[in-house]
N, C-alpha and C positions, 0 to 999 in steps of 0.2 A: 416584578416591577411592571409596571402598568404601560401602554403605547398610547399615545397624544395621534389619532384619528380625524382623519375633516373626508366627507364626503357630500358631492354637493354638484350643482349644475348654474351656469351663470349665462349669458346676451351671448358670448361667444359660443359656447357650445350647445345652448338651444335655441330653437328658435320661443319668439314670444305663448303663442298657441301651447308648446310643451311648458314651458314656465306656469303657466297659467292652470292649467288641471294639476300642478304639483304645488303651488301657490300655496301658505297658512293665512289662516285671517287671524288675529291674537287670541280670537277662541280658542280655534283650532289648537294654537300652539299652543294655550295651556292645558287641553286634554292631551295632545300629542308627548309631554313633555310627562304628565301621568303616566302615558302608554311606557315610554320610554324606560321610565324610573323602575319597573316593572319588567323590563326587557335583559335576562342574565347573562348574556354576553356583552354589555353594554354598563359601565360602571358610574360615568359620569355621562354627560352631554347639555350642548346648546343649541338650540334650532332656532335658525338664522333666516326670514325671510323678508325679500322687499320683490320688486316688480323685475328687479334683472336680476334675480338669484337667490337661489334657497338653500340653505349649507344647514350640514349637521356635525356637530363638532364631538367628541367625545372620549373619553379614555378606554381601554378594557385592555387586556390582558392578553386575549390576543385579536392582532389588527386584523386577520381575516374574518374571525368570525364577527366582528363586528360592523366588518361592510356589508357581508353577506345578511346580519341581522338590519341594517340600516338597510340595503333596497327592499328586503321584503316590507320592513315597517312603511316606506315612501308606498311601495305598490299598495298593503289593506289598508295604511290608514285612509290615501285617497281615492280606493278603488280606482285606479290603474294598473293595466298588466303592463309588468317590470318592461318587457319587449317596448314600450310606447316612450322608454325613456332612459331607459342602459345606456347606450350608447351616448347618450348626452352630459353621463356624468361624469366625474373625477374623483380619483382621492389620492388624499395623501397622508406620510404618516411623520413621527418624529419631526427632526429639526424642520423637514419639508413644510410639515402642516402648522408647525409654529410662524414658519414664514409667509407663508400663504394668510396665517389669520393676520401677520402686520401688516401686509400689504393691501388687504383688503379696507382693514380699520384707515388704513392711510392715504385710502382713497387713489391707489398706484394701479389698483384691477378696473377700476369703474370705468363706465361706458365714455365718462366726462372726467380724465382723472385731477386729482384736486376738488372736486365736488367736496361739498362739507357735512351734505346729510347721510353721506354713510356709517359715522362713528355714534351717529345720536341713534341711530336706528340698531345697531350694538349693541348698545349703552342698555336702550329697551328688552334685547333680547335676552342680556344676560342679567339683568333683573328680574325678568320672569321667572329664567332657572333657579334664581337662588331663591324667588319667593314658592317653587314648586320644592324646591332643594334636591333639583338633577344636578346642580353645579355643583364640586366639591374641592378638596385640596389646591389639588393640580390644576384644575381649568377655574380654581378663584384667581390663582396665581398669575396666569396666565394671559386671564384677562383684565387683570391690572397693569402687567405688562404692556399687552395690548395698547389700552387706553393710554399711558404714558410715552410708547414708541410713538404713534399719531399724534400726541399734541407737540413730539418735539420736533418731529418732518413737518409741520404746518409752521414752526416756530424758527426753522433753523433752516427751510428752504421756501422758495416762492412760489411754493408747488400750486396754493390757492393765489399766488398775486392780481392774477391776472383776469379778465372777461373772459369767460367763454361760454358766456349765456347770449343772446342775441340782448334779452333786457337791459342786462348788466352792461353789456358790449353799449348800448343807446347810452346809457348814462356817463360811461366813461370817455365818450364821444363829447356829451355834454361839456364834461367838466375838461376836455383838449381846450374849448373854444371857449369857453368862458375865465379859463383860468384855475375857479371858483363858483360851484354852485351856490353858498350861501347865501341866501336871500332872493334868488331868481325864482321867479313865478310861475310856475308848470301850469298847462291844460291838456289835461290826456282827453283821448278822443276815445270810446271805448272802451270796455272796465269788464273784458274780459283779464284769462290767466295772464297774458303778459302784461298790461298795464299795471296788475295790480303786483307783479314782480319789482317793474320800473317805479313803481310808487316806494316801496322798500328799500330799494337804492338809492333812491331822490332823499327818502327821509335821512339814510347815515349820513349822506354828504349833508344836510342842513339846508336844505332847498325850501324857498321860502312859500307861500300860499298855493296848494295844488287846489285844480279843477276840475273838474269832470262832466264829462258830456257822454251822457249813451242815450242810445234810440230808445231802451226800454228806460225811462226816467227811474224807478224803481232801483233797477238794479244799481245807476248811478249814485242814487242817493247811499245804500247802502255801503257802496265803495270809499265814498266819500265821506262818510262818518266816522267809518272806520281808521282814516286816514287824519281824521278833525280838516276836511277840504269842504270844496262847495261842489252841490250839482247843478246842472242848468241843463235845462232842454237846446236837444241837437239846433233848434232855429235861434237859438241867440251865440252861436258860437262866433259869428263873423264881427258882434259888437261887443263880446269878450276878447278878441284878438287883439285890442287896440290896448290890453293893458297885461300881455304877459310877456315872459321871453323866449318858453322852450316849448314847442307844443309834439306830445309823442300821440302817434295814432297809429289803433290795433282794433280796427274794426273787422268785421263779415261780408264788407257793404263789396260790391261786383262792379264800381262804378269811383269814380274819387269822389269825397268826399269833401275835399276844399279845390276850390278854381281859382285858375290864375286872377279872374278879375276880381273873384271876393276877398285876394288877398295884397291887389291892387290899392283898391278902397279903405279898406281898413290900412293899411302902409301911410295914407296922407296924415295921417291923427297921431301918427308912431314920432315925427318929427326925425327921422335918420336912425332911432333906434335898431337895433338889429334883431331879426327875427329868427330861431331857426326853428327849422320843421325835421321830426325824425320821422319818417315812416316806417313800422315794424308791418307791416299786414300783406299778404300777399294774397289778391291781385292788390297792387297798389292802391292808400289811399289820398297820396295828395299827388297834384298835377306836378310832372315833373317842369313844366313850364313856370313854375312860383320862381323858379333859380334864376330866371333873366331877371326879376325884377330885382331894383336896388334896395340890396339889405337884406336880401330875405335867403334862406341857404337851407336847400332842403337834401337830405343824407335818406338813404333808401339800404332795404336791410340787405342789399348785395356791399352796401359800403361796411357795414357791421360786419356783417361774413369775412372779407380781408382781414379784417381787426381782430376778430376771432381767429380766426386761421394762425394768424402772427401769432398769439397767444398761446394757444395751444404749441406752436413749436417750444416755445419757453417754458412751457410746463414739462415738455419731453424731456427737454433742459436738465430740469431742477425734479425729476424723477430719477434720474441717475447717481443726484447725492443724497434723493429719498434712499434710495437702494441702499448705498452705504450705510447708512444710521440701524437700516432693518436688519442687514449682514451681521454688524455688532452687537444688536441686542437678541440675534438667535443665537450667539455665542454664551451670552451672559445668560441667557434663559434655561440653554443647555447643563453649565455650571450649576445653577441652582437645581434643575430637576437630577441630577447623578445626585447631589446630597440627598435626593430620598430614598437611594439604597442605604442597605442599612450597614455596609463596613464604615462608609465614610462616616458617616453619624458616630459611629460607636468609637472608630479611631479620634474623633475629633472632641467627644466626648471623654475617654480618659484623658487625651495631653491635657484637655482644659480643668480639669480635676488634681491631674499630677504634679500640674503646671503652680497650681494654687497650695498642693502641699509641701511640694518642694521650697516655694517662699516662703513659707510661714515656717519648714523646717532651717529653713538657714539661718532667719529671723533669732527664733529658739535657741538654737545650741550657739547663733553668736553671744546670746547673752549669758549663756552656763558654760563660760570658758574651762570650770574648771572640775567641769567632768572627763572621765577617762575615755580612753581611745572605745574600750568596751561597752561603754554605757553611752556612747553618743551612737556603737555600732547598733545597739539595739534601739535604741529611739529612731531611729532611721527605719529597721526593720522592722518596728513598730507603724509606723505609718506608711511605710508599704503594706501592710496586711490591711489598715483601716480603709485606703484608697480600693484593693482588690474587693473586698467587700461589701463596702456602698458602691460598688457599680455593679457587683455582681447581679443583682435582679434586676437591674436595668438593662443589662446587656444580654439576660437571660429572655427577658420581656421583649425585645426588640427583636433577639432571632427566630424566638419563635411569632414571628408577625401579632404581635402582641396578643397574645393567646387567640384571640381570633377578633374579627372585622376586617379595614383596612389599614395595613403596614402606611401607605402614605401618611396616613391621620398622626398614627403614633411618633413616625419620622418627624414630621412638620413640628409637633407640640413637643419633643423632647427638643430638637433645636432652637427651638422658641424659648422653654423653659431655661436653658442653660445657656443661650446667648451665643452660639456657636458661628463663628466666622459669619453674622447676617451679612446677608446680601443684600447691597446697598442700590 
């Protein structure tokens, strides 16, 4: 019987620098994943990498030599000596490492837990395996599971409810104070990464005509296309002011970038409209003096941060009854990987055989009532010998690990074949 393997190093136990020379690019991890398939203490596996963690997952036979085969493969495939990164890994095996891979998919390990692009980054990995076809039996099974246990902790807790992006944290600011973004008129001030986050979020909530202003016009235009918005050079932004509502800005500038009096001036043509201003950029880029004026309410990303902060408790929250859901589906995963030894198959296999002739024998002899004690005795012992029989090469073929390759295979398709207590 095969052992369920994960070895691996993540933001907690290395620092970035070490991640980084251990790092795959998806090249990488389709040679690597050749290497691997090749590697005979190593029966199955999935190599798993993003920027906070690189994990190798895998089955064999036995769990030590298989970690021992996995650091030495980490050290030649990236020429690194193992000393530059031992100590930064982990592993674990059985139920552990089935729990560890939910936890992970579920977004309960990550640096930001609840984030949601850990499971698509997954999703990618164990696609490559199966297109290499290092994934097998066990670790198909397993990460079906996987991907099931994570969509129901995303579904069945608020583990993602909440902001805990500074972006995401401005929009949901937004939508405190308006009620409702639909149809309010955004002008982002700079169309770097976080704007173009804040733009993503503006779009789900249905926020009505975005704008955009960057110093390099260029780059604006392109944000803004991509978005179906407009761009406009940074010198018309004080005479675009007079017709929007939420203006976010995530510039580079060292200096602000809106002043009190240009949003003074522009405020007369607003008619009492309300203005707000989010600033995400540090050093600040709007005057924190725009707030005297009336109507206008400018939120700075220390006010995001509280909001985030609070969030993040809530996720801590609702990681607790992630927990639970993970607990029970290592139980249930458990259950199914013991059906690939081969007693239980094979006992579960006759009853479901026995089970089939014994109706069809009661069936029988109710209707030939007026046969003798003797002649229903051997019709009985007749179809006990038929039963012993058709199973006999089956049960023969199964002990002996099905004359040879892997026993999992043959376990999994004879359950399959005969419909044996699926696991649902």
């Amino acid at each position: 019987m095969h052992d369920i393997v994960l070895i691996g190093l993540n933001h907690k136990t290395a620092s970035v620098d070490v991640r980084e020379c251990i790092a795959f690019t998806p090249d990488e991890t389709e040679r690597a994943l050749v290497t691997l398939r090749n590697q005979p203490a190593i029966s199955e596996s999935v190599l798993f990498s993003t920027c906070n963690r690189i994990e190798l997952l895998m089955t064999a036979a036995e769990s030590q030599a298989a970690i021992n085969a996995a650091k030495q493969f980490f050290s030649e495939f990236k020429n690194v000596p193992l000393s530059a990164f031992e100590s930064a890994l982990y592993h674990y095996t059985g139920d552990e490492a089935v729990r560890h891979t939910f936890q992970v998919a579920a977004s309960l390990d990550s640096m930001v837990v609840g984030e949601p692009q850990i499971l698509g980054q997954m999703k990618e990995a164990y696609r490559q395996a199966t297109l290499e076809k290092t994934s097998g039996v066990i670790l198909n099974k397993l990460l079906h599971r996987t991907f099931f246990v994570a969509k129901k902790v995303r579904t069945q807790t608020g583990i993602g409810d909440h902001a805990v992006s500074i972006s995401y944290a401005a929009i949901e600011l937004g939508k405190k104070i308006f009620g409702d973004l639909t149809g309010k008129r955004v002008m982002l001030i700079g169309a770097g990464e976080m704007a173009e986050l804040a733009v993503e979020h503006l779009i789900r909530n249905r926020a009505g005509a975005i704008t955009v202003a960057n110093r390099t016009f260029a780059r604006g235009v392109e944000l803004a296309k991509r978005f179906s918005g407009e761009a406009i050079k940074f010198e018309e932004i004080p005479d675009t002011i007079k017709n929007v509502d939420i203006i976010i800005s995530s510039t580079g500038a060292t200096d602000y970038v809106l002043r009190k009096n240009q949003i003074k001036e522009a405020m007369k043509s607003r008619r009492n409209r309300s203005l707000f201003f989010i600033d995400i950029a540090v050093p600040r880029d709007i005057d924190p003096a725009i707030n005297r004026i009336s109507n206008a309410y400018v939120y700075d990303i220390d006010d995001l941060k509280d909001i985030v902060d609070e969030n993040i408790e809530d996720r801590q929250r609702e990681a607790l009854k992630a927990q639970r859901i993970i607990d029970e589906a290592v139980i249930g995963f458990r259950k199914w990987y013991e059906t690939l030894d081969v007693v239980p198959t094979i006992v579960s296999l006759r009853g479901k055989v026995e089970a089939m002739a014994s109706q069809e024998l009661k069936k029988t002899l109710g209707s030939l009532s007026h046969l003798s004690e003797t002649d229903q005795r051997a019709i009985k012992r007749m179809t006990g010998a038929l039963v012993n029989k058709i199973l006999h090469d089956p049960t023969q073929f199964l002990k002996k690990n099905g004359c040879h390759g892997d026993k999992s295979v043959s376990l999994d398709l004879t359950r399959k074949l005969f419909n044996l207590e699926e696991d649902h």
